[in-house]
The first five atom37 places (N, CA, C, CB, O) and aatype in JSON, in Angstrom:
{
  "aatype": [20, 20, 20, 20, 20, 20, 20, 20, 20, 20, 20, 20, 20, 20, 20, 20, 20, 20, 20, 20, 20, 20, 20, 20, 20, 20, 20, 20, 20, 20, 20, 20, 20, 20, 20, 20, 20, 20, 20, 20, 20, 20, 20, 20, 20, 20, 20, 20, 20, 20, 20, 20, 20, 20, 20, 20, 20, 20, 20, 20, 20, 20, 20, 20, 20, 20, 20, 20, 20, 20, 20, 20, 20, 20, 20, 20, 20, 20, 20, 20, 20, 20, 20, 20, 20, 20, 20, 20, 20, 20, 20, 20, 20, 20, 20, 20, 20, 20, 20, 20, 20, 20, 20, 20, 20, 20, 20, 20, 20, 20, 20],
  "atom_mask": [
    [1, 1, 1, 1, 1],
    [1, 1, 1, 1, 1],
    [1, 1, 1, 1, 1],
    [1, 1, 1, 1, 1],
    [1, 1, 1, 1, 1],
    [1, 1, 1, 1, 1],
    [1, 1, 1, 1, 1],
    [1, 1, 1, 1, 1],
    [1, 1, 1, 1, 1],
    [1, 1, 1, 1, 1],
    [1, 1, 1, 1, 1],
    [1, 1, 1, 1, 1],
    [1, 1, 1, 1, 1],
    [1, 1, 1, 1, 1],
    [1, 1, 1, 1, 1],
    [1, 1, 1, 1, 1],
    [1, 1, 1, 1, 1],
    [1, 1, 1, 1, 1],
    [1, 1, 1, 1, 1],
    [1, 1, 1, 1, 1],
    [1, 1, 1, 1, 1],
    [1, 1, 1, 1, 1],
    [1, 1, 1, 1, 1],
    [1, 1, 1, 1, 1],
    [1, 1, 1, 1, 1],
    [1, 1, 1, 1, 1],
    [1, 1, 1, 1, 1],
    [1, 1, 1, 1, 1],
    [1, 1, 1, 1, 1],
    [1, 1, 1, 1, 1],
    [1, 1, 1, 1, 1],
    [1, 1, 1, 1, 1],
    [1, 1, 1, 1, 1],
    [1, 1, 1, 1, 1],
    [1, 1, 1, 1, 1],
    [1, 1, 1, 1, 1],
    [1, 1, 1, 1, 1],
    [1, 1, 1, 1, 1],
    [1, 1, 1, 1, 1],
    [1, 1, 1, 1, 1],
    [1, 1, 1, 1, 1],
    [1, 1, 1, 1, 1],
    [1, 1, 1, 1, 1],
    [1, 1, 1, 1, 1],
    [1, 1, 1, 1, 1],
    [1, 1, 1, 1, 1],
    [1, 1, 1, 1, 1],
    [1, 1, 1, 1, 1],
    [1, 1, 1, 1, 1],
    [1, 1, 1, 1, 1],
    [1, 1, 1, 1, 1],
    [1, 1, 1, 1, 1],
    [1, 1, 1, 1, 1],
    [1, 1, 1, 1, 1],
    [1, 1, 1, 1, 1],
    [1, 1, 1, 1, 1],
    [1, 1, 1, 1, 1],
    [1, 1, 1, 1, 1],
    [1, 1, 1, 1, 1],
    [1, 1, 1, 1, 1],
    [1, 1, 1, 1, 1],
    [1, 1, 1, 1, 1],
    [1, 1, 1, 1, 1],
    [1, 1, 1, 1, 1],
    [1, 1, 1, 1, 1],
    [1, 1, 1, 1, 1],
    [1, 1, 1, 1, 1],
    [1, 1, 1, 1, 1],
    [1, 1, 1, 1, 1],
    [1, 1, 1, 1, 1],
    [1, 1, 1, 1, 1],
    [1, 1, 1, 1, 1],
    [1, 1, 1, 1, 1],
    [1, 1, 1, 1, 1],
    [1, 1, 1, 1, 1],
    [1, 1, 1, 1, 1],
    [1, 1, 1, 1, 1],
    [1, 1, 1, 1, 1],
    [1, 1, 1, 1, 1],
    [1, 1, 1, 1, 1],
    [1, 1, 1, 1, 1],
    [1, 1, 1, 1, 1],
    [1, 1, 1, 1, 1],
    [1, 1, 1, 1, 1],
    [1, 1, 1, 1, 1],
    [1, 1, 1, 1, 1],
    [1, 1, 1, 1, 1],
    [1, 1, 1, 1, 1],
    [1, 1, 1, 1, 1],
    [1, 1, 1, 1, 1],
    [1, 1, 1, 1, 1],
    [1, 1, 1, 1, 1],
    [1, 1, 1, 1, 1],
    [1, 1, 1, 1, 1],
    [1, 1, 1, 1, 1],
    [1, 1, 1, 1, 1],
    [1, 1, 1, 1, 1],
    [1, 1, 1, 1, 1],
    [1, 1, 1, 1, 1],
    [1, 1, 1, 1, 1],
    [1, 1, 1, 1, 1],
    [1, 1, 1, 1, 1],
    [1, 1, 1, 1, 1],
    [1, 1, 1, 1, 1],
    [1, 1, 1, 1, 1],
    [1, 1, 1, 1, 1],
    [1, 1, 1, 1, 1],
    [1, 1, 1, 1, 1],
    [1, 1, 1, 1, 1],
    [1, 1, 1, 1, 1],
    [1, 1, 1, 1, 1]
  ],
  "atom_positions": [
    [[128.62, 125.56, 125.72], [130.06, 125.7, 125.8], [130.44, 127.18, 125.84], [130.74, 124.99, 124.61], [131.18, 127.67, 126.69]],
    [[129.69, 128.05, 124.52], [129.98, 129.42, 124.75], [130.01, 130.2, 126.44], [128.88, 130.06, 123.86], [130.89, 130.89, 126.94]],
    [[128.73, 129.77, 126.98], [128.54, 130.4, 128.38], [129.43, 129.47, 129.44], [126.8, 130.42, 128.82], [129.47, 129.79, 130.63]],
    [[130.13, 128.32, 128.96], [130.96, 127.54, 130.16], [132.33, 128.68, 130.07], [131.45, 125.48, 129.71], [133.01, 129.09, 131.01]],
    [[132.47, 129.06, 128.41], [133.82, 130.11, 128.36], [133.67, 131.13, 129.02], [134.23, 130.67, 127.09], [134.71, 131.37, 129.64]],
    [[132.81, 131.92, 129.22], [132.81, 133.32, 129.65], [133.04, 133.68, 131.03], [131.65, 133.85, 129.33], [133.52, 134.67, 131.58]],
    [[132.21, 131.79, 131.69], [132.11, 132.23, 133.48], [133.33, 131.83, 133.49], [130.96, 131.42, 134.77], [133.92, 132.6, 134.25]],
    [[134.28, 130.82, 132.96], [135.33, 130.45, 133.15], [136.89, 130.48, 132.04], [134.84, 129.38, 133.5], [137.26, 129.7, 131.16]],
    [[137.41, 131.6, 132.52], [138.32, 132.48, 131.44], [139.64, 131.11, 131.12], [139.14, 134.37, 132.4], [140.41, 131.0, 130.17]],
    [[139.53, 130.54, 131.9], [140.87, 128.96, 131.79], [140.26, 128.47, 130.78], [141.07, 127.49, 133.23], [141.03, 128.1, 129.9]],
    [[138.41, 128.22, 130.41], [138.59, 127.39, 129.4], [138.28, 127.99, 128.18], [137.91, 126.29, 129.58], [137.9, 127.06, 127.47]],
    [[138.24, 129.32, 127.38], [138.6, 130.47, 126.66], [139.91, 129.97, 126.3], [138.56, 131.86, 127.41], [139.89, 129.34, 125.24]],
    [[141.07, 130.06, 126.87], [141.91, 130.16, 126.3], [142.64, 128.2, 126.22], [142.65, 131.48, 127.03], [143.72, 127.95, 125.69]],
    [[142.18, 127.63, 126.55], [141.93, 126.38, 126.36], [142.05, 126.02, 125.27], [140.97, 126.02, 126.72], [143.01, 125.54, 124.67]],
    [[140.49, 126.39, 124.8], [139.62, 126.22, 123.69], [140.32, 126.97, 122.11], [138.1, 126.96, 124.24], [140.2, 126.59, 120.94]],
    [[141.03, 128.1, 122.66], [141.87, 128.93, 121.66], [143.2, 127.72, 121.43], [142.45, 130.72, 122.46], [143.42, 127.15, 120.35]],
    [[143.87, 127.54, 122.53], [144.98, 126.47, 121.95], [144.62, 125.33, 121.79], [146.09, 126.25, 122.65], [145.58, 124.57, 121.95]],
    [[143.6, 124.76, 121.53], [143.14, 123.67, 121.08], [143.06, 123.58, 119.39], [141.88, 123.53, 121.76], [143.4, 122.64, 118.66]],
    [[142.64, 124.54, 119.13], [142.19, 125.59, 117.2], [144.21, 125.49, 117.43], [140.81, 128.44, 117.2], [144.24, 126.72, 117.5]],
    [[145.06, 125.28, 117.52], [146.5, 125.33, 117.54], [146.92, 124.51, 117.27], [147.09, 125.56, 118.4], [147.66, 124.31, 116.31]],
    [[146.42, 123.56, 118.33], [147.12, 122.17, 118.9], [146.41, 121.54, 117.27], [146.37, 121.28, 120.94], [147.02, 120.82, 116.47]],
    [[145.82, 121.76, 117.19], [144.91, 120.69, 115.75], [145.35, 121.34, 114.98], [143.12, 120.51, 115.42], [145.81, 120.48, 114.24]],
    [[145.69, 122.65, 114.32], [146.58, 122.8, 112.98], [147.82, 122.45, 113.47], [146.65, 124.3, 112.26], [148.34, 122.58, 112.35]],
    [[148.85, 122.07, 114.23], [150.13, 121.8, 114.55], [149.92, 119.87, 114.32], [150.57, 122.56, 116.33], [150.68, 119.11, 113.71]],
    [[148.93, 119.62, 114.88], [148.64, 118.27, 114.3], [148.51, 118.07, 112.55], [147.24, 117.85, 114.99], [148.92, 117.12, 111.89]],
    [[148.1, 118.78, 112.27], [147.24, 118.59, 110.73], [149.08, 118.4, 110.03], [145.86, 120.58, 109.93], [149.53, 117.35, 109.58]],
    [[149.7, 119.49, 110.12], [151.17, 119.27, 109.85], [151.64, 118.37, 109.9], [151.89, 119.76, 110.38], [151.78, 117.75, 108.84]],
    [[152.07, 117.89, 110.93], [152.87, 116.62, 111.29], [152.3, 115.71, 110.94], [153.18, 116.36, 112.52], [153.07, 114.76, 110.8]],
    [[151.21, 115.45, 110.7], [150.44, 114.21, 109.97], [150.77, 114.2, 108.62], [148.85, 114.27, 110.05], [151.28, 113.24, 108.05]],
    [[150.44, 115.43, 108.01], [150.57, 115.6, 106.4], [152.43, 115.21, 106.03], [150.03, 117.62, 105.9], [152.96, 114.77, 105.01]],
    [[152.99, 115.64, 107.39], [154.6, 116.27, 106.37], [155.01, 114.13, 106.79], [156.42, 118.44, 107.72], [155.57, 113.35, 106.02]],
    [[154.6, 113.89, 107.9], [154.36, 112.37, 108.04], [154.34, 111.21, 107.21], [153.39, 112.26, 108.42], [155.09, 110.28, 106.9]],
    [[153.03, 111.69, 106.94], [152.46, 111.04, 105.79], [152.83, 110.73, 103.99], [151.45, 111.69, 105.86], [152.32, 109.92, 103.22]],
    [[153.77, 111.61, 103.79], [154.4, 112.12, 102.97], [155.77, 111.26, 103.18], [154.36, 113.6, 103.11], [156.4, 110.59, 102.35]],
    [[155.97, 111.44, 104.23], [157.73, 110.51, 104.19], [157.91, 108.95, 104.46], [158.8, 111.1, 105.54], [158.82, 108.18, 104.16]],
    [[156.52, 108.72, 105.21], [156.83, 107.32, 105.43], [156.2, 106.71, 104.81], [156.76, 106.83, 106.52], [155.01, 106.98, 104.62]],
    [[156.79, 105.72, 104.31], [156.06, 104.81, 103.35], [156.57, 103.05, 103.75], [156.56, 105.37, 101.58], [157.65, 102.47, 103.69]],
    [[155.1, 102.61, 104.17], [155.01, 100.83, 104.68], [155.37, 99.95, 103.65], [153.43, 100.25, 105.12], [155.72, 98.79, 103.88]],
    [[155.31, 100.45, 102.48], [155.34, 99.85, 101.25], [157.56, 99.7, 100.53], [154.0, 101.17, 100.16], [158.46, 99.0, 100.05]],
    [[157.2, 100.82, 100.96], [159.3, 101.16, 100.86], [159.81, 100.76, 101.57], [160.1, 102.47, 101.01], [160.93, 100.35, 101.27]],
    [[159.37, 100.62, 102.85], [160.45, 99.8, 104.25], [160.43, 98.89, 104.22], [160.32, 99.82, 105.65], [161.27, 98.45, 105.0]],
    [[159.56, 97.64, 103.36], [160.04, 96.47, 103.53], [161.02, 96.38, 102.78], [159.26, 95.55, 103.38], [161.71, 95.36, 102.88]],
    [[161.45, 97.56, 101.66], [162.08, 96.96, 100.44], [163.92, 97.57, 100.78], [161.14, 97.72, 98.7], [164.93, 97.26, 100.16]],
    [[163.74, 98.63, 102.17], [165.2, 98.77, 102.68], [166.11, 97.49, 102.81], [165.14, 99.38, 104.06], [165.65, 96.36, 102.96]],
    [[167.5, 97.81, 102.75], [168.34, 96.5, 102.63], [167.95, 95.61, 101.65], [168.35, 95.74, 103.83], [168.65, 94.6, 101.74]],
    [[167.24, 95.53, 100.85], [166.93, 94.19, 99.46], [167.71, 95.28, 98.34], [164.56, 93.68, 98.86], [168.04, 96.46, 98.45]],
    [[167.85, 94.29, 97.22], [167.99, 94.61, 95.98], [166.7, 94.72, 94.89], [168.89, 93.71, 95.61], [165.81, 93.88, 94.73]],
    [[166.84, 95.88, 94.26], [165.57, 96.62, 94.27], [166.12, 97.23, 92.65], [165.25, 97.92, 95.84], [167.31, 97.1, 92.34]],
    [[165.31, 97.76, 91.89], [164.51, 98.39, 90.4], [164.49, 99.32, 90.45], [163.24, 98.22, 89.96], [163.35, 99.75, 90.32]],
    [[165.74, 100.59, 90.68], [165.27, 102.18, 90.67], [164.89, 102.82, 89.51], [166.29, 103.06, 91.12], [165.88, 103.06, 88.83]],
    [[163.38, 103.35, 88.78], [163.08, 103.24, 87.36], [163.4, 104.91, 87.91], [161.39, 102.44, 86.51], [163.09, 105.27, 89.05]],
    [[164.09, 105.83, 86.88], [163.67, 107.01, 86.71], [163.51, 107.49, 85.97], [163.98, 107.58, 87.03], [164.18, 107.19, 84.97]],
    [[162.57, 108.54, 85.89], [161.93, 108.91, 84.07], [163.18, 110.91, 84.03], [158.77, 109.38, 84.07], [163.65, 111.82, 84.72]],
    [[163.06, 110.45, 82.85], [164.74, 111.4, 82.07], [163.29, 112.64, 81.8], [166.06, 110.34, 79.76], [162.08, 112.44, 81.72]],
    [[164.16, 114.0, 81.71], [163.07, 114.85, 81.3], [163.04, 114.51, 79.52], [163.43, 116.64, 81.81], [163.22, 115.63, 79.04]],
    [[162.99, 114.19, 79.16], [162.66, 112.52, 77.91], [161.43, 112.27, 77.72], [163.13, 110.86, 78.45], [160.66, 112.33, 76.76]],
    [[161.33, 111.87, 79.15], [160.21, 111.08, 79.34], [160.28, 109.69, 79.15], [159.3, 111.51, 78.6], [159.29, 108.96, 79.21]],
    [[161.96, 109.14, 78.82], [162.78, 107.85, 78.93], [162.66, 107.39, 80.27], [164.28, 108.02, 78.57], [162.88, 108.08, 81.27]],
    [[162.28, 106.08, 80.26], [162.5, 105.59, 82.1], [163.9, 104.47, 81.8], [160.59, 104.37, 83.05], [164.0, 103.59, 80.94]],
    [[164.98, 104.97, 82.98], [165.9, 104.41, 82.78], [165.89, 103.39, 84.27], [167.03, 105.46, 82.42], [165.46, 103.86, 85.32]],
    [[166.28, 102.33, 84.2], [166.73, 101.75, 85.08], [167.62, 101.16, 85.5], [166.35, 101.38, 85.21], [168.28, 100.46, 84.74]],
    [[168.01, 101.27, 87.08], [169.11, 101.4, 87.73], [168.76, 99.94, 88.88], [169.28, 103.15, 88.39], [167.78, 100.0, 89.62]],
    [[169.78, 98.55, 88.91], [169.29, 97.52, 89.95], [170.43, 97.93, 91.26], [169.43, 95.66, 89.27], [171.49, 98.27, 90.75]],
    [[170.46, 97.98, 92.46], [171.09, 98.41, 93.43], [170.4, 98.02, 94.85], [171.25, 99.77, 93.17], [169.3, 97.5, 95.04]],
    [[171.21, 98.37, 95.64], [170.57, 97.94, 96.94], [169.29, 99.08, 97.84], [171.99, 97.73, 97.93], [169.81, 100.16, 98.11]],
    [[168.51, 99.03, 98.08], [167.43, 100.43, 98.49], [168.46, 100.61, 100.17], [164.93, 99.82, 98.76], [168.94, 99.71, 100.86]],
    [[168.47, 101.67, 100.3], [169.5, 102.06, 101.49], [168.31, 102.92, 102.04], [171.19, 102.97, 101.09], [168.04, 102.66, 103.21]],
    [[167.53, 103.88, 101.45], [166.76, 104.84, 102.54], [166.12, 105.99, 101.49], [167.99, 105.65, 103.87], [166.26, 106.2, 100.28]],
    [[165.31, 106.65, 102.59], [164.23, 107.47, 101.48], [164.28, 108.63, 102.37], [162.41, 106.78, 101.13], [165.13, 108.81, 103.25]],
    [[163.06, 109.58, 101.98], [162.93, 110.61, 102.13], [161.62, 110.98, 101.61], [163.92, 111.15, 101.74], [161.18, 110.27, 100.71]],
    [[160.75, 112.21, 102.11], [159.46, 113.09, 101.38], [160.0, 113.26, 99.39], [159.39, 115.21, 102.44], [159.41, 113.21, 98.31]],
    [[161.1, 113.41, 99.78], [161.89, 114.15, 98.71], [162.51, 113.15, 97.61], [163.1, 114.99, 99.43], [162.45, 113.18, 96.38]],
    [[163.14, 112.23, 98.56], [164.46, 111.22, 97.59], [164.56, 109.76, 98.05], [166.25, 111.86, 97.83], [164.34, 109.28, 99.16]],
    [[164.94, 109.21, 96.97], [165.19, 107.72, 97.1], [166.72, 107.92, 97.07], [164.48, 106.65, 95.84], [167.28, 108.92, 96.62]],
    [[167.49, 106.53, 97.76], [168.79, 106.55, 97.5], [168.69, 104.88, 97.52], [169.84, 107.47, 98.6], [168.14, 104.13, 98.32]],
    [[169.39, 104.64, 96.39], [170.09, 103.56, 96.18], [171.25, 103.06, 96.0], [169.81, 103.3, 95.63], [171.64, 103.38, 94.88]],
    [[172.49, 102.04, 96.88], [173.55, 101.63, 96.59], [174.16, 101.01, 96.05], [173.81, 101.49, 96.95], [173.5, 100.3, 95.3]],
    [[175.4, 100.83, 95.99], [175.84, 99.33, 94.63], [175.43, 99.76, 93.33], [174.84, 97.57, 94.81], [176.53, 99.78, 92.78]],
    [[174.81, 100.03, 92.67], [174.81, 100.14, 91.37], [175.53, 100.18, 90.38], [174.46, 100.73, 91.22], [176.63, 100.72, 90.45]],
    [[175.12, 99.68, 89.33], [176.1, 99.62, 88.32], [176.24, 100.53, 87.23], [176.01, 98.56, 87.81], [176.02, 99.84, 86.23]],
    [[176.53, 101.88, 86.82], [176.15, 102.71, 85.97], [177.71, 102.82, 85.63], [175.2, 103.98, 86.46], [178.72, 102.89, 86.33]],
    [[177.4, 102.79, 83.71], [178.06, 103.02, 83.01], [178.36, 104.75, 82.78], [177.59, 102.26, 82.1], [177.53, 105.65, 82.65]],
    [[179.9, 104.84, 82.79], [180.32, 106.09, 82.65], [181.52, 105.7, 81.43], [180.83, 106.8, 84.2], [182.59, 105.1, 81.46]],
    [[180.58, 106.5, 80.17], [181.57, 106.04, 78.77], [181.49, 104.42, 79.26], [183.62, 106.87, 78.66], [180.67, 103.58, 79.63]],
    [[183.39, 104.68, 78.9], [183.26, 102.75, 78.6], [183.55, 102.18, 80.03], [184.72, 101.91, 77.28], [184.15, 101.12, 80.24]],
    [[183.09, 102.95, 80.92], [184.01, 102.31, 82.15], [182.16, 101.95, 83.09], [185.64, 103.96, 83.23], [181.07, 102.5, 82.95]],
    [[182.47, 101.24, 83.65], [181.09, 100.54, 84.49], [181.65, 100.87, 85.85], [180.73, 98.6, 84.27], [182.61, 100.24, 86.31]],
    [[180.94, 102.03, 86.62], [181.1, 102.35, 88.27], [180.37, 101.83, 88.83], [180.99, 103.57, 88.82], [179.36, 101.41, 88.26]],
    [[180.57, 101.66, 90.11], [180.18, 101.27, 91.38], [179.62, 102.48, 91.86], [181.26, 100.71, 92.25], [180.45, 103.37, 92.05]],
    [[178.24, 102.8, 92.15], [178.04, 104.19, 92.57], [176.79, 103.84, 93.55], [177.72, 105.36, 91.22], [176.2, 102.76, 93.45]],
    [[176.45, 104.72, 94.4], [175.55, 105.14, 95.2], [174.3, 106.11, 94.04], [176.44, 106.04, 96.47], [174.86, 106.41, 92.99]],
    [[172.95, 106.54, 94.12], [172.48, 107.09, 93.48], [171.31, 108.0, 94.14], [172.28, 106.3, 92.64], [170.2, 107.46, 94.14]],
    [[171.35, 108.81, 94.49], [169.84, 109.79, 95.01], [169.27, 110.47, 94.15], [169.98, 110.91, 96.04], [169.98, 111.26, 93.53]],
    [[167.88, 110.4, 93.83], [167.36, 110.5, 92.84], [165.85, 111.09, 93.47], [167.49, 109.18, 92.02], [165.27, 110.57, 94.42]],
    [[165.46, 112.09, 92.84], [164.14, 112.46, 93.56], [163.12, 112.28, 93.22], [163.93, 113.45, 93.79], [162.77, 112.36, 92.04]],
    [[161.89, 111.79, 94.85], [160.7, 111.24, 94.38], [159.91, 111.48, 92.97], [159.94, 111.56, 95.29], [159.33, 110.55, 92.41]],
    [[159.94, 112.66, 92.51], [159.06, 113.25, 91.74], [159.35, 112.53, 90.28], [159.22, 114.85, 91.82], [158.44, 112.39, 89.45]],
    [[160.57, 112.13, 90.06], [160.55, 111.42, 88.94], [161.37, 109.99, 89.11], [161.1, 112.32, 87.86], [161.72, 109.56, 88.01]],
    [[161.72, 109.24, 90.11], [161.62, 108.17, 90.42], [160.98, 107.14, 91.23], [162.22, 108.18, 90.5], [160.39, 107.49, 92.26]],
    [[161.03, 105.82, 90.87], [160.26, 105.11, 91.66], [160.72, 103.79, 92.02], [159.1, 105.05, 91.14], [161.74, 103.32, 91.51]],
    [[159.99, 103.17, 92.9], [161.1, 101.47, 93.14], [160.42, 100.82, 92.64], [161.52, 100.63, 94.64], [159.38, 101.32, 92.22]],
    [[160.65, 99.52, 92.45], [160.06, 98.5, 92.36], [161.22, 97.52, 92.91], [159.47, 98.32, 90.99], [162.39, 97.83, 93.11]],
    [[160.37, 95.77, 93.17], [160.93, 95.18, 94.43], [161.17, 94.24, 92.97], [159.93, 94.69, 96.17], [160.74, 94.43, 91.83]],
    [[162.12, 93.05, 93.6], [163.02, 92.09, 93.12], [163.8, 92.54, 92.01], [162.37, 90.93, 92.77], [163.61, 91.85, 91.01]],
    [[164.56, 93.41, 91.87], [165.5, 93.32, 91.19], [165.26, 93.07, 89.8], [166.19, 92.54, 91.71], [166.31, 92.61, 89.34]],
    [[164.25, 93.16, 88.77], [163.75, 92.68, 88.13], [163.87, 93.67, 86.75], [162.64, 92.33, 88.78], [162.84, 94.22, 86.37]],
    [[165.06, 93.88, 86.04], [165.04, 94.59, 84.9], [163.77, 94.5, 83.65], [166.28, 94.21, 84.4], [163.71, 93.39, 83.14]],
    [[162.93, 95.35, 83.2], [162.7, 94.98, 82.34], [163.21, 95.05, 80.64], [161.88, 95.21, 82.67], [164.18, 95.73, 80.28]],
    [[162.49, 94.34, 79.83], [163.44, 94.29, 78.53], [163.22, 96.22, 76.99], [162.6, 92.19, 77.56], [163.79, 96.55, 75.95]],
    [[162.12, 96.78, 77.84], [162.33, 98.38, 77.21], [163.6, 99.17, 77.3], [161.38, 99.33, 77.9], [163.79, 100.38, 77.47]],
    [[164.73, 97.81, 77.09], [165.63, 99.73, 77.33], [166.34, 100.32, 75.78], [167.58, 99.59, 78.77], [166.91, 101.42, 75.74]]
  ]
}
């Protein structure tokens, strides 16, 4: 291959954007790989378990509708979160790093 480069200067620089083309791949796979999740898309549109852990180290949970994600964030709708004595209707984005889903709606009894 070395001596196919030298007689032929097209495939030199070929061979250079190829060492490119494969770290520009390695990226888009990784930043990819990272956002999509087969396991979360079935659970878009259902009613869903948003657990998130408090810097506590309390996991609080939130039941709502899963609307959409991110590398970064979950967002969940409908929810019911108490503010004082009043119970809102809220939307919630909450980031991966300290939340997580779980499917059916399924409170558990730790709170």
């Amino acid at each position: 291959m070395t001596r196919a480069k030298t007689a032929n200067p097209a495939l030199a620089a070929v061979a250079s954007q190829q060492k490119s083309v494969k770290r520009l791949e390695k990226g888009v796979a990784d930043y990819l790989g990272r956002a999509y999740d087969p396991i979360l898309e079935k659970h878009i549109g259902k009613r869903v378990v948003l657990e998130i852990t408090t810097v506590d180290g309390e996991a609080k949970e939130y039941v709502g509708i899963f609307k959409e994600y991110s590398s970064q964030f979950l967002q969940v709708m409908d929810v019911s979160y108490l503010d004082g004595d009043q119970t809102r209707l809220c939307d919630i984005i909450a980031p991966r790093a300290h939340a997580t889903i779980r499917h059916g709606a399924e409170v558990s009894q730790r709170r």
